[in-house]
Biotite code that builds the C-alpha atoms (Angstrom):
import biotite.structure as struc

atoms = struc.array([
    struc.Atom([-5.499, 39.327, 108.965], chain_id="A", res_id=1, res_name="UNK", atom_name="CA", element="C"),
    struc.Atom([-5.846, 37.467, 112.091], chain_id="A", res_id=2, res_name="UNK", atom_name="CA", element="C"),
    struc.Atom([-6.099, 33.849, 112.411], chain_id="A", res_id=3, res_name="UNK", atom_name="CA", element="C"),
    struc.Atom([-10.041, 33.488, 113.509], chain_id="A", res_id=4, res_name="UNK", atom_name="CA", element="C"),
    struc.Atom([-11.025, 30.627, 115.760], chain_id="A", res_id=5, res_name="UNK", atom_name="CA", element="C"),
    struc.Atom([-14.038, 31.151, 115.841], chain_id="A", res_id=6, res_name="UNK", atom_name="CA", element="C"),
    struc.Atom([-17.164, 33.420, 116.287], chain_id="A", res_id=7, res_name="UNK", atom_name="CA", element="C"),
    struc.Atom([-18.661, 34.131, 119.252], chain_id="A", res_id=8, res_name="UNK", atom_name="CA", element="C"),
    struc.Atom([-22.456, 35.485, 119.953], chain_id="A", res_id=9, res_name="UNK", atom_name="CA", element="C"),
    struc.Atom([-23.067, 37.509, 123.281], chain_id="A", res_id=10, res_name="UNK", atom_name="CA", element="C"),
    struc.Atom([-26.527, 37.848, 123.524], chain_id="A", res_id=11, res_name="UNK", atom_name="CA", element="C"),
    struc.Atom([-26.637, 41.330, 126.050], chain_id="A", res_id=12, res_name="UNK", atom_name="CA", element="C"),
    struc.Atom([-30.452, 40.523, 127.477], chain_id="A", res_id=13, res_name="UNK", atom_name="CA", element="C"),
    struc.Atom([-30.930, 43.247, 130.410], chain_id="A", res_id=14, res_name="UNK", atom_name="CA", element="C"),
    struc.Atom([-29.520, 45.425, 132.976], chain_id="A", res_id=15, res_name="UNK", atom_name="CA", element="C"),
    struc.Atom([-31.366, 45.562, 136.662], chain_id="A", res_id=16, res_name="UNK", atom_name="CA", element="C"),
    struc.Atom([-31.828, 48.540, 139.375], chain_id="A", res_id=17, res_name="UNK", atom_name="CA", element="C"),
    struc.Atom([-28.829, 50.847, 137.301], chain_id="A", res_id=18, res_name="UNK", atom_name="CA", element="C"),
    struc.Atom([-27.928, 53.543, 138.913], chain_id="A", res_id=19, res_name="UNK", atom_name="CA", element="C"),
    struc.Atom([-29.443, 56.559, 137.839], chain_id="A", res_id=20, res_name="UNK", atom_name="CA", element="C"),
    struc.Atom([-26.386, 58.892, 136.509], chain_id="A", res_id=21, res_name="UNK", atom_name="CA", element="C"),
    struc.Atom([-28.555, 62.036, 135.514], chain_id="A", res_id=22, res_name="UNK", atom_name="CA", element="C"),
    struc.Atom([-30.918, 64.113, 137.112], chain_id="A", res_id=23, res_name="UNK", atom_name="CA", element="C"),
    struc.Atom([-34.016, 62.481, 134.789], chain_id="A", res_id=24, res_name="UNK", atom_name="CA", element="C"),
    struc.Atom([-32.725, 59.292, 134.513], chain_id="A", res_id=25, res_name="UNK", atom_name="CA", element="C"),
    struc.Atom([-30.462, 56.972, 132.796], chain_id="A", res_id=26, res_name="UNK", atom_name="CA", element="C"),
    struc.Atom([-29.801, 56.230, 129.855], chain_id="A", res_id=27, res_name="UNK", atom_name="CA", element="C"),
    struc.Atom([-27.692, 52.975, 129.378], chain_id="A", res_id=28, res_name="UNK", atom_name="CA", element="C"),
    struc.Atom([-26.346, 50.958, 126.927], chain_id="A", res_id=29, res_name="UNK", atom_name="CA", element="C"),
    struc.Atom([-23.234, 48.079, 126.924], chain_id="A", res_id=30, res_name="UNK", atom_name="CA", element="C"),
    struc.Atom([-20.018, 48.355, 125.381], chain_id="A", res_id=31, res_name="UNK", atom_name="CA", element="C"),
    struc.Atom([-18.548, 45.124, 124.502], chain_id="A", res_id=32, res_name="UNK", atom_name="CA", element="C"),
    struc.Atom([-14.550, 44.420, 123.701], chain_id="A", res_id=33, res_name="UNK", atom_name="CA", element="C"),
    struc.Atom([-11.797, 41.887, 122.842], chain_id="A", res_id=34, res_name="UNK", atom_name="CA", element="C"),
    struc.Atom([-8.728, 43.134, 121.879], chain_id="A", res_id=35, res_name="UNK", atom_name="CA", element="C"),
    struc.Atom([-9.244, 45.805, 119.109], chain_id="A", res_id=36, res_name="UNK", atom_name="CA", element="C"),
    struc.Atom([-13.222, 44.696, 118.502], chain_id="A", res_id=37, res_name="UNK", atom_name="CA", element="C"),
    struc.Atom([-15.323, 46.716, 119.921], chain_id="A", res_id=38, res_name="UNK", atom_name="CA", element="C"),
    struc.Atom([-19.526, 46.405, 119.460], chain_id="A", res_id=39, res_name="UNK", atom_name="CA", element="C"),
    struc.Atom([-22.273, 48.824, 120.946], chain_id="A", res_id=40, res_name="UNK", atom_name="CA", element="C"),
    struc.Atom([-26.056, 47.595, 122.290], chain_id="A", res_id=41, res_name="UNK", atom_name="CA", element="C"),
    struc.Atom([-28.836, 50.029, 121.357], chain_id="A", res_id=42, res_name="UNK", atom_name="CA", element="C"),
    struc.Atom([-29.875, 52.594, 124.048], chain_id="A", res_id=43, res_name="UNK", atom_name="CA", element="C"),
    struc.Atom([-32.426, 52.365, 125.912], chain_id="A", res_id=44, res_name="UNK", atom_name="CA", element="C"),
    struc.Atom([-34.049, 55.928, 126.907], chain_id="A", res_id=45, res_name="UNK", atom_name="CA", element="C"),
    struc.Atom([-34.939, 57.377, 130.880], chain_id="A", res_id=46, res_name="UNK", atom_name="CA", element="C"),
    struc.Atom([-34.690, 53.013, 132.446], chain_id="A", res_id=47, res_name="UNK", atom_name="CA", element="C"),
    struc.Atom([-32.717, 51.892, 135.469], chain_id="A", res_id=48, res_name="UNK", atom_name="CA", element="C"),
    struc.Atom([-34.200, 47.948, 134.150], chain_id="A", res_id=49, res_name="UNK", atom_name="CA", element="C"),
    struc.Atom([-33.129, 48.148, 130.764], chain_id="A", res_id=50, res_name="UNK", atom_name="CA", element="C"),
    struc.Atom([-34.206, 45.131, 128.112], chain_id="A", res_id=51, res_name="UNK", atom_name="CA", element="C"),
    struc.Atom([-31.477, 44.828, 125.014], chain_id="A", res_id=52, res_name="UNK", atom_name="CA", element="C"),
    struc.Atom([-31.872, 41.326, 123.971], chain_id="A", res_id=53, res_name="UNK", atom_name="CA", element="C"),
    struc.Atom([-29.277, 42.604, 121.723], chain_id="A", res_id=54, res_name="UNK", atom_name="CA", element="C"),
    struc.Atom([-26.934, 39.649, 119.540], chain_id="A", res_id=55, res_name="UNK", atom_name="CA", element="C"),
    struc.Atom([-23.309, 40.909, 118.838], chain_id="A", res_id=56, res_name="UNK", atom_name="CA", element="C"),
    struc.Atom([-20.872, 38.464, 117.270], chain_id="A", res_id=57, res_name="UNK", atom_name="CA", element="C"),
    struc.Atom([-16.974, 38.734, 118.144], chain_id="A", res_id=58, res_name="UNK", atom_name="CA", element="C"),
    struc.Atom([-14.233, 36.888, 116.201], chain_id="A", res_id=59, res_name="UNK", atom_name="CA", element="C"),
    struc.Atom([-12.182, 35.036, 118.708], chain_id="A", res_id=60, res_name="UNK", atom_name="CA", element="C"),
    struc.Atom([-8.604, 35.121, 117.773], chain_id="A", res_id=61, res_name="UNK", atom_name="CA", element="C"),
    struc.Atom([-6.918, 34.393, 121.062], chain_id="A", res_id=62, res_name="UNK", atom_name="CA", element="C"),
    struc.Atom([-8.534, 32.542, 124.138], chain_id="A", res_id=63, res_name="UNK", atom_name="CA", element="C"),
    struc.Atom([-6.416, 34.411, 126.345], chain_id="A", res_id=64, res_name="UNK", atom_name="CA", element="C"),
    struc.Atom([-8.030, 37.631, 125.902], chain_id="A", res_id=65, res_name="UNK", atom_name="CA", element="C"),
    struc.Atom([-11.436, 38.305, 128.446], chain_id="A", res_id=66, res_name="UNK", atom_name="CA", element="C"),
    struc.Atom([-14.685, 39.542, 127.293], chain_id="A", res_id=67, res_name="UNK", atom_name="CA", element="C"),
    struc.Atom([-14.721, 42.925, 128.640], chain_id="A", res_id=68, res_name="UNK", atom_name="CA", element="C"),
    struc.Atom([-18.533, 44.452, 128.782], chain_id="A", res_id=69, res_name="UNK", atom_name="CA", element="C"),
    struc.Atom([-18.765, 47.872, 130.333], chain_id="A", res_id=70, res_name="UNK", atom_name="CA", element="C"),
    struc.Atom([-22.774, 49.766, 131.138], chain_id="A", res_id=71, res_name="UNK", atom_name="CA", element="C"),
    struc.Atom([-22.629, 53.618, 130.065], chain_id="A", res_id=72, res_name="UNK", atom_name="CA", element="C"),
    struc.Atom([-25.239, 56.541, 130.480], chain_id="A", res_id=73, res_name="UNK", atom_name="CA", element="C"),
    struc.Atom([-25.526, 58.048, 127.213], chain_id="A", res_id=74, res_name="UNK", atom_name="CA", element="C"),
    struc.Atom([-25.112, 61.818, 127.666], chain_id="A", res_id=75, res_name="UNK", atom_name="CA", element="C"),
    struc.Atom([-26.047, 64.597, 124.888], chain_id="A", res_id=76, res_name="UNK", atom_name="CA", element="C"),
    struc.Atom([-23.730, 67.561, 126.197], chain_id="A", res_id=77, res_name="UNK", atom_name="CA", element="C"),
    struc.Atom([-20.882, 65.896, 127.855], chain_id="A", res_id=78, res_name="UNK", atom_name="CA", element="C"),
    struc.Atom([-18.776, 62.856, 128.088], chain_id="A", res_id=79, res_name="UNK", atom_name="CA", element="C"),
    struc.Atom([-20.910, 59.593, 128.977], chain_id="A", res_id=80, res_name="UNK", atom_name="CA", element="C"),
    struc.Atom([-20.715, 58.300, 132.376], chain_id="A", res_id=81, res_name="UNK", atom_name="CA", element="C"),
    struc.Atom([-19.594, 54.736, 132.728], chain_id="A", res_id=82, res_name="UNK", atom_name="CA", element="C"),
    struc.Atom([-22.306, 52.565, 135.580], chain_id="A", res_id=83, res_name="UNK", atom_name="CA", element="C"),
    struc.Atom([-20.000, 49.581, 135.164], chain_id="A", res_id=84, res_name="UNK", atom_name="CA", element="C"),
    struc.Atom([-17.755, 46.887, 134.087], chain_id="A", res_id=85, res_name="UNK", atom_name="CA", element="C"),
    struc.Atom([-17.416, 43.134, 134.133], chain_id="A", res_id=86, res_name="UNK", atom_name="CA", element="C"),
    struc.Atom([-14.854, 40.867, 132.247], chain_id="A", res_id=87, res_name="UNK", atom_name="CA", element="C"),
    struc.Atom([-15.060, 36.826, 131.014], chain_id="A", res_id=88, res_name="UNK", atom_name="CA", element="C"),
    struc.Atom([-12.999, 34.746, 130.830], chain_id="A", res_id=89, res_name="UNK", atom_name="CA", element="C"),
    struc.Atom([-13.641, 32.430, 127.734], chain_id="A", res_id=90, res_name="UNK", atom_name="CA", element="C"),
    struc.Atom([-11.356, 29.063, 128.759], chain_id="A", res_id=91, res_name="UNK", atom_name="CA", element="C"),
    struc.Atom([-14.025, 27.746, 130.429], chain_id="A", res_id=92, res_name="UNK", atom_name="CA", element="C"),
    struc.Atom([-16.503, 27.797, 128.105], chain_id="A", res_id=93, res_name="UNK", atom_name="CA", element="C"),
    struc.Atom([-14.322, 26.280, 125.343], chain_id="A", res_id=94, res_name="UNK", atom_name="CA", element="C"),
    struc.Atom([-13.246, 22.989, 127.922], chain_id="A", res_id=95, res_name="UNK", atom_name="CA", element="C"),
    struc.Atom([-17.112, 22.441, 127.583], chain_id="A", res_id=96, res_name="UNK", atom_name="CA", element="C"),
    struc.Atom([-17.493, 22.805, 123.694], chain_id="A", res_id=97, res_name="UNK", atom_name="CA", element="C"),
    struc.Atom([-14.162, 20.093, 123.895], chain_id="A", res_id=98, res_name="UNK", atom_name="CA", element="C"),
    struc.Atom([-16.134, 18.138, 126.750], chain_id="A", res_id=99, res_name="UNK", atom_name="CA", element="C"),
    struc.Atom([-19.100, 17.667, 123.683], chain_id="A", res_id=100, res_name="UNK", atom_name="CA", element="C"),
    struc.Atom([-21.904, 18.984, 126.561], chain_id="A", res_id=101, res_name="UNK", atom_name="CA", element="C"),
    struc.Atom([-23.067, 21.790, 124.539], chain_id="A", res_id=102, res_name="UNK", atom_name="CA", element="C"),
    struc.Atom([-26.629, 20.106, 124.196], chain_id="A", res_id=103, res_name="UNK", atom_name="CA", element="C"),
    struc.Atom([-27.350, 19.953, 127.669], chain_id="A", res_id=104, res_name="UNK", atom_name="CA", element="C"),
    struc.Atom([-30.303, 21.607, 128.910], chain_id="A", res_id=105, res_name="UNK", atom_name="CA", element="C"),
    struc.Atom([-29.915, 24.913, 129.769], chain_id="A", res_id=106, res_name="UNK", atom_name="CA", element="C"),
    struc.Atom([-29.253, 26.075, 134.102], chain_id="A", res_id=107, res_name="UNK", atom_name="CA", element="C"),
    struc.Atom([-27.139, 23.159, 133.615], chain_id="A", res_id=108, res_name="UNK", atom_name="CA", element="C"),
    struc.Atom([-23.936, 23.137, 136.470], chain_id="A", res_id=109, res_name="UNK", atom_name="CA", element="C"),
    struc.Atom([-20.907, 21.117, 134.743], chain_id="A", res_id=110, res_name="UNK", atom_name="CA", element="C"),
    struc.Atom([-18.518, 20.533, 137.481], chain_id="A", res_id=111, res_name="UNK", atom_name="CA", element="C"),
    struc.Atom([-15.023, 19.195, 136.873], chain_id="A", res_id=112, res_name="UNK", atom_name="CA", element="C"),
    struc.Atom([-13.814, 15.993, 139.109], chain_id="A", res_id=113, res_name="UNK", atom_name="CA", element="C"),
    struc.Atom([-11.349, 12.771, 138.440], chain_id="A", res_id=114, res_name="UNK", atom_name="CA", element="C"),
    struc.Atom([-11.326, 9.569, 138.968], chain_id="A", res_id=115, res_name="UNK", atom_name="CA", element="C"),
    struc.Atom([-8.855, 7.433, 140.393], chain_id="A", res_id=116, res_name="UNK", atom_name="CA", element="C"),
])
């Protein structure tokens, strides 16, 4: 087994204006990976403005390896088509667990600077 480093929750909370992928609608759900995890959100039926507010928890084993969430139409007959893709990169939100500013109020900006 893996050394863990620790767990981390990816709360999926909506998709907005999707493009519609079949002739009645869409119907997406999120695909989310690191390295060999991957996790599924529920589907959401015939919506271009999807709400998940779906929690999935990955095991973080190395910080090197992005967050990779991809947005697929759920087909019945055929293959599902794929909307879209987006990848994170987790450094940065580890140099502000180490910075101890994990209790600031959230829409906080945390810039970097130094002093002379």
């Amino acid at each position: 087994m893996e050394n863990i480093l620790g767990l981390l929750r990816i709360r999926v909370r909506r998709g907005v204006n999707l493009a519609v992928r079949d002739h009645g609608g869409s119907d997406p759900y999120v695909v989310v990976t690191s390295g060999h995890q991957k996790l599924k959100t529920r589907t959401e039926k015939n919506n271009s403005n999807p709400e998940w507010n779906d929690e999935l928890t990955l095991s973080i084993t190395d910080l090197n390896v992005p967050i990779k969430l991809e947005v697929f139409d759920k087909d019945t007959f055929t293959e599902d088509d794929k909307m879209g893709d987006a990848e994170i990169d987790i450094k940065p939100y580890i140099e502000i667990l180490k910075m101890g500013l994990q209790n600031l109020p959230n829409g906080c900006v945390v810039k970097k600077f130094r002093q002379k």
